[in-house]
C-alpha positions, 0 to 999 in steps of 0.5 A, a space after each residue: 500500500 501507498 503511504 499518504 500524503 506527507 505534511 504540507 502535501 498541498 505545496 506545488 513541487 516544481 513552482 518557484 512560487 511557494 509558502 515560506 514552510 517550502 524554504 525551512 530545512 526541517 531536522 538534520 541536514 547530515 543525510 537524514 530525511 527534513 520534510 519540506 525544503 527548498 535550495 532557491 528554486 524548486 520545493 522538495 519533499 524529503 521525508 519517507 514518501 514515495 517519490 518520482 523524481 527526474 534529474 538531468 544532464 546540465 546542457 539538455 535544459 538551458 536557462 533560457 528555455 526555462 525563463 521562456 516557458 515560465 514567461 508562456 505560463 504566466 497567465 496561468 493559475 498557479 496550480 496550472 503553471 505546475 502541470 503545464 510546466 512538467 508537461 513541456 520541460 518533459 518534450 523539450 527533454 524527450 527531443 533529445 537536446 544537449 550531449 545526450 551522454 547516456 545514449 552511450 549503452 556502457 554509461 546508460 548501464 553504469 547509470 542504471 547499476 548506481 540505481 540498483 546498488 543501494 536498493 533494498 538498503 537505503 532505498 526500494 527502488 520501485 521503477 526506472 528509465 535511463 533517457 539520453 540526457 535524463 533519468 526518471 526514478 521511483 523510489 522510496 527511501 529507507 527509515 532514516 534515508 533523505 531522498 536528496 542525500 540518495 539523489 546527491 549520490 546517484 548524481 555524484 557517482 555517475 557524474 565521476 563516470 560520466 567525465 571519465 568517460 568523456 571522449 571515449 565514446 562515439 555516441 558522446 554528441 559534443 563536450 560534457 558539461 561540467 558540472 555534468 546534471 543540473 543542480 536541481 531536479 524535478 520530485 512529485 511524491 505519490 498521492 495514492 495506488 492510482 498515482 503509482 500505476 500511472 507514474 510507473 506506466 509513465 515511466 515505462 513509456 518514457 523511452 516509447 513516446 520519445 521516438 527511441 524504441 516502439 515498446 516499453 520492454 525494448 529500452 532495456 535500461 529501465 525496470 520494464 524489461 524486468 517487470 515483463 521477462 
């Protein structure tokens, strides 16, 4: 069973415009879970709920861009602004724009063993896809795990990966941005066992819908390949 909503759970994640409960650091920053918490920009639920979260490579997702669809979005109700947002960060992200790194099947692989390394131990690692500049995770931390501190992990170790492997691969489309993965990342916690199938399918069909392969257990670094052998 789905956990329910965390506290303040009405928060828009991904809107820079949110309540002054978004920007408190709740308990121990040294790695243990603090509820509510902001870095400037996004507002991120760090408590033992289950989380999708999607982080990606720094040069896919240009300042920019971002100033340009939040202009778009303006005029939208607050509520909207979120959903519209998620909806066209996702297309940009799915046309494949900056290196593309992970397009290298050695270094998309290495991304997805770091997924799988902890998982049963600081974290249940639910559902995953691996995309060329991006990667999308369902996941719930351990007693006592931060969800940031597991990202911040992930994003570490891939990166060291990623820049040493810089240069060795063709399928590398230009220089590696440094650092390699933005510094934020997008994070909705999941409401109920409706929300969880749908992300889930969401994530699956990731690899389908952005023209990489025709069905979701051919992309073989996600979680559908596992859950459909």
């Amino acid at each position: 069973m789905i956990d329910a909503r965390p506290e303040n759970s009405i928060l828009p994640s991904g809107s820079a415009r949110n309540s002054k409960r978004a920007n408190q650091e709740i308990g121990d920053p040294n790695g243990v879970a603090r509820g509510w918490h902001s870095r400037g920009y996004l507002p991120h639920y760090d408590g033992r709920a289950t989380q999708h979260v999607t982080f990606h490579l720094a040069d896919s997702l240009p300042p920019d861009v971002l100033k340009r669809i939040a202009a778009e979005l303006d005029a939208l109700p607050l509520q909207e602004q979120d959903m519209e947002r998620r909806k066209r960060v996702d297309s940009w992200l799915d046309a494949g724009h900056g290196c593309c790194v992970l397009r290298s099947p050695a270094l998309a692989a290495m991304a997805q063993a770091a997924l799988k390394h902890f998982d049963c131990e600081r974290y249940s690692l639910l559902a995953w896809a691996i995309m060329p500049n991006h990667i999308h995770v369902l996941f719930r931390p351990a007693e006592g795990q931060s969800a940031s501190t597991i990202i911040a992990t992930w994003k570490k170790f891939t990166a060291r990966r990623i820049l040493d492997s810089a240069g060795k691969s063709s399928l590398v489309i230009g220089p590696v941005p440094k650092p390699v993965w933005h510094r934020e990342y997008w994070d909705r916690y999941i409401r109920n066992e409706r929300h969880f199938r749908t992300v889930v399918d969401y994530i699956h069909n990731n690899p389908v819908k952005a023209g990489l392969v025709a069905r979701p257990q051919d992309w073989p670094w996600s979680s559908a390949v596992t859950q459909t052998s």
